[in-house]
C-alpha positions as a Markdown table, in Angstrom:
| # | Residue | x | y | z |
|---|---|---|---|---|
| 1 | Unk | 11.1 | 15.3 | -9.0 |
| 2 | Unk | 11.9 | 12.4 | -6.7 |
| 3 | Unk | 12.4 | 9.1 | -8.5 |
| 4 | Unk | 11.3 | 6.3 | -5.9 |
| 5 | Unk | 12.5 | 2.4 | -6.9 |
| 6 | Unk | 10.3 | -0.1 | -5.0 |
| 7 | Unk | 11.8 | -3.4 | -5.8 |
| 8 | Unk | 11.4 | -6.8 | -4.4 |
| 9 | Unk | 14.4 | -8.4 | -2.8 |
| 10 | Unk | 18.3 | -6.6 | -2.9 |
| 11 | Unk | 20.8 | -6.4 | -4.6 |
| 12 | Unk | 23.3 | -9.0 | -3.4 |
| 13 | Unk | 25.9 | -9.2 | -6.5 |
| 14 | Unk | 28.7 | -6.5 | -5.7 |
| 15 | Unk | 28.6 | -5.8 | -9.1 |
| 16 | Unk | 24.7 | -4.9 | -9.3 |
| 17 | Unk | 25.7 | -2.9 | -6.1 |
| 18 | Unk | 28.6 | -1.1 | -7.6 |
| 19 | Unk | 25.8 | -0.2 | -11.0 |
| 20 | Unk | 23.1 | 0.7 | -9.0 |
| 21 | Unk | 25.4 | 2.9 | -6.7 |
| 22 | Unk | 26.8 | 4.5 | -10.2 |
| 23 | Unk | 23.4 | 5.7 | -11.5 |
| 24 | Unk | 22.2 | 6.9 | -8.1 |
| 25 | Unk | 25.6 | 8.8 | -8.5 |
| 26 | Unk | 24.9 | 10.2 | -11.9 |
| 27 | Unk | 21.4 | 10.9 | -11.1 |
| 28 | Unk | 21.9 | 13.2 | -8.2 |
| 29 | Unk | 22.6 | 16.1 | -11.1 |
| 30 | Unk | 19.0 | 15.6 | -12.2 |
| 31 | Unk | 16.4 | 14.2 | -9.3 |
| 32 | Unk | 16.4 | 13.1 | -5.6 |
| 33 | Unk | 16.7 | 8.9 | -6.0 |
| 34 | Unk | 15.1 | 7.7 | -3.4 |
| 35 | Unk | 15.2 | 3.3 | -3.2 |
| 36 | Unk | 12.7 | 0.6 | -0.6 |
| 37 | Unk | 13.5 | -2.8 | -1.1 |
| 38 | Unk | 10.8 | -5.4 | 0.3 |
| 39 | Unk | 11.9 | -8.8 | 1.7 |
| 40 | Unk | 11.4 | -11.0 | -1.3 |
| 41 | Unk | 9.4 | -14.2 | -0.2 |
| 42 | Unk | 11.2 | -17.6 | 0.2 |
| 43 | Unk | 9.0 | -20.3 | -1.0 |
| 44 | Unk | 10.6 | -24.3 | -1.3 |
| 45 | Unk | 11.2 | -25.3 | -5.4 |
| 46 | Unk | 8.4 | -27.6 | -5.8 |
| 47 | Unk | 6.2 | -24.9 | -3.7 |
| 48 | Unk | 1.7 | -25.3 | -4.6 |
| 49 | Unk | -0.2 | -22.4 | -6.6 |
| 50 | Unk | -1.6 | -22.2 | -3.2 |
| 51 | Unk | 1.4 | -21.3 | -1.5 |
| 52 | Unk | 3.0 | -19.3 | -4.7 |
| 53 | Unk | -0.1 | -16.8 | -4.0 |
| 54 | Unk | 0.8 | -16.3 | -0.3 |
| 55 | Unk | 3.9 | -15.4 | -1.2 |
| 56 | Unk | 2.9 | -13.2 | -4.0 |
| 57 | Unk | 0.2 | -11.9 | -1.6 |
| 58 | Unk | 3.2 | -10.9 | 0.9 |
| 59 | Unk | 5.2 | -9.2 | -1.6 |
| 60 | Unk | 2.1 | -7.1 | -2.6 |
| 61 | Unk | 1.2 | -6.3 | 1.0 |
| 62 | Unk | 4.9 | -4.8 | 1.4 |
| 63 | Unk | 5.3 | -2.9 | -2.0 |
| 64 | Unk | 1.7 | -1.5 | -1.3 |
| 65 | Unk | 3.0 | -0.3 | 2.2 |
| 66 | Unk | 5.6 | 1.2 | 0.5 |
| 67 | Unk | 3.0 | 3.3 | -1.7 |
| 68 | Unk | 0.6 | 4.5 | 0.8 |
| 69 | Unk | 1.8 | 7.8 | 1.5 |
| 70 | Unk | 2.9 | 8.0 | -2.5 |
| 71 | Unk | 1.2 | 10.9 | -3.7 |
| 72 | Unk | 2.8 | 10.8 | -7.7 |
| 73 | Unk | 2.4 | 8.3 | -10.2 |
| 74 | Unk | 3.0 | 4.3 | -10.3 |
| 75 | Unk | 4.7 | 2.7 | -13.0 |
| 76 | Unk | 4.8 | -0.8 | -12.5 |
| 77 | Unk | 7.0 | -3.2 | -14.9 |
| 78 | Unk | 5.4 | -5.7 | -16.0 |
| 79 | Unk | 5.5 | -7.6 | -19.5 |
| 80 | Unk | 2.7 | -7.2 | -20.4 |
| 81 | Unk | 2.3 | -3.4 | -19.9 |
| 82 | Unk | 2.9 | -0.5 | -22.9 |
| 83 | Unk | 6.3 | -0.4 | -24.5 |
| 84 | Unk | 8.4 | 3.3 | -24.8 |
| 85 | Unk | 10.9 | 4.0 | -26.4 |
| 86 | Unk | 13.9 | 5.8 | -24.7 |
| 87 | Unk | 12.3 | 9.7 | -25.7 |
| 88 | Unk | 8.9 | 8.4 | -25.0 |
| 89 | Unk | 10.1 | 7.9 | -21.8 |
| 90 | Unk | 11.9 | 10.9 | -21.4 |
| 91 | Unk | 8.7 | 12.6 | -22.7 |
| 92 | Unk | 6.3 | 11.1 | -20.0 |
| 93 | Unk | 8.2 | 12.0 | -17.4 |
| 94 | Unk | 9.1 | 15.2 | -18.4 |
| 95 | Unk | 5.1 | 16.0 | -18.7 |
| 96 | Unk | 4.4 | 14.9 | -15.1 |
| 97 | Unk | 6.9 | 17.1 | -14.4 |
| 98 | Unk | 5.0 | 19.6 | -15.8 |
| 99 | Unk | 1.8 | 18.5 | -14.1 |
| 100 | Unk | 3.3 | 19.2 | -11.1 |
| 101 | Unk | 3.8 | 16.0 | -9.9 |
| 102 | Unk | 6.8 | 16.1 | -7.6 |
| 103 | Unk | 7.4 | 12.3 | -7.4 |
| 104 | Unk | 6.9 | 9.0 | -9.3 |
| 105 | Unk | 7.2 | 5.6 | -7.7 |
| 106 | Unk | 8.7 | 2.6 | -10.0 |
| 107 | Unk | 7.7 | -0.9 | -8.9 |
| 108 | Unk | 9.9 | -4.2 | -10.1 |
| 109 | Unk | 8.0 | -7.8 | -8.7 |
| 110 | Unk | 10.3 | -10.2 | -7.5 |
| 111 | Unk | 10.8 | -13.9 | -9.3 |
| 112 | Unk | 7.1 | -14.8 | -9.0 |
| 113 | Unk | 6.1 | -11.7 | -10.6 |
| 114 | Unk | 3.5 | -9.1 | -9.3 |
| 115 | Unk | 0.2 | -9.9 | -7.3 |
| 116 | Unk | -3.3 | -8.1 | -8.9 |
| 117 | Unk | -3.6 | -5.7 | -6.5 |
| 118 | Unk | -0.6 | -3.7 | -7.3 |
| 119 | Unk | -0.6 | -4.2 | -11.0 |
| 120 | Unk | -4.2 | -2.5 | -10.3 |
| 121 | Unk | -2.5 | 0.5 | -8.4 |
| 122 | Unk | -0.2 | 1.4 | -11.7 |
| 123 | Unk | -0.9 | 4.8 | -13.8 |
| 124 | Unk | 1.5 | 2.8 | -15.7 |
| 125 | Unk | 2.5 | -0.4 | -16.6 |
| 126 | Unk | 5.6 | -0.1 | -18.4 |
| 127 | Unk | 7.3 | -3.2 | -20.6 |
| 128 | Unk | 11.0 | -3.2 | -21.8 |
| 129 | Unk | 10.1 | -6.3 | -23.5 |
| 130 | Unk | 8.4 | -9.1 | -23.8 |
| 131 | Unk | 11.2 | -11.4 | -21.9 |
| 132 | Unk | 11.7 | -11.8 | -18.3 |
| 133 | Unk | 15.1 | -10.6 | -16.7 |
| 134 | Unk | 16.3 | -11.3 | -13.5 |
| 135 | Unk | 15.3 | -8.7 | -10.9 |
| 136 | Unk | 18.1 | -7.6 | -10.3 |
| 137 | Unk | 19.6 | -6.9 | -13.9 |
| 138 | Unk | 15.9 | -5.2 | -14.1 |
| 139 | Unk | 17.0 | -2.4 | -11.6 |
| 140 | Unk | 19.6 | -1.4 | -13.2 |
| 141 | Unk | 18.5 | -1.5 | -16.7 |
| 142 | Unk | 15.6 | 0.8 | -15.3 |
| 143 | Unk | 18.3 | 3.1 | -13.6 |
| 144 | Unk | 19.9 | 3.6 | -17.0 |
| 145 | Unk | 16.2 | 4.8 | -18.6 |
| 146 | Unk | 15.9 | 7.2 | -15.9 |
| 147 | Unk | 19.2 | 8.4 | -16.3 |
| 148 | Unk | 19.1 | 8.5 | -20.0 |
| 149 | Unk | 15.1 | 10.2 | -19.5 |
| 150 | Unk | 16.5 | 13.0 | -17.8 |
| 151 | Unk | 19.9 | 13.5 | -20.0 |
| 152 | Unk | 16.9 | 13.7 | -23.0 |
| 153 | Unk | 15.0 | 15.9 | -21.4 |
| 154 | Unk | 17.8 | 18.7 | -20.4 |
| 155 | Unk | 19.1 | 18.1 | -24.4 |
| 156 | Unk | 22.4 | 16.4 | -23.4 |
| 157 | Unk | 24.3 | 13.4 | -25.7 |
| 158 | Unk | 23.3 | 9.9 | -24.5 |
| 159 | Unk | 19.9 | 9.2 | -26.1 |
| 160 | Unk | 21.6 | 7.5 | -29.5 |
């Protein structure tokens, strides 16, 4: 299966750089990683709704871009969406798997969050809690659920 990451803005932290480039690592045992960053949009700090939208709008336009020629599942992250644990996880991937599909695509929005349109587009929308996190941290905490997904699925340690 490839993994796709879509994720709005980079990593610019050496040290999210250095964890992200760890998993990828680790994951190459189990799945093609595959990751597209979209620009994330710059809007001033006292920006209007109006203008929040635009960039939202943007963001959505890009990530969807991203998915057009996506032919496996969505899972978008979103707080709101349906909480897994770690096996439930593992488990849901692992049936796609067996469905067939050959890829899955893994969207993280960008400070302002996510516009309708691609919250629309998920087969999933997946919560790892009710908080919001930093973008960035996000990746990476959703690098160590895929890794820890497939270590649970081929019955090796990590999943305690």
């Amino acid at each position: 299966m490839i993994i796709r990451i879509i994720a709005v803005g980079r990593l610019r932290e050496k040290y999210w750089q250095d964890a992200a480039a760890d998993f990828a690592r680790r994951l190459r045992l189990y799945t093609r990683l595959e990751t597209a960053e979209v620009p994330e949009a710059h809007i001033k700090e006292a920006a209007s709704q109006a203008e929040e939208k635009k960039a939202m709008q943007d963001e959505a336009l890009a990530i969807l871009g991203k998915l057009k020629r996506h032919s496996g599942p969505v899972i978008v992250l979103d707080r709101m969406g349906k909480a897994l644990d770690s096996p439930e996880l593992a488990s849901w991937l692992h049936k796609n798997i067996l469905d067939g599909k050959s890829e899955a695509a893994f969207v993280i929005g960008g400070p302002l969050g996510l516009a309708p349109e691609v919250l629309e587009r998920a087969d999933l929308l997946l919560s790892f809690s009710k908080m919001t996190f930093p973008h960035q941290m996000m990746r990476i905490i959703l690098l160590e659920q895929i890794y820890r997904s497939f270590r649970i699925m081929h019955g090796e340690p990590y999943h305690k």
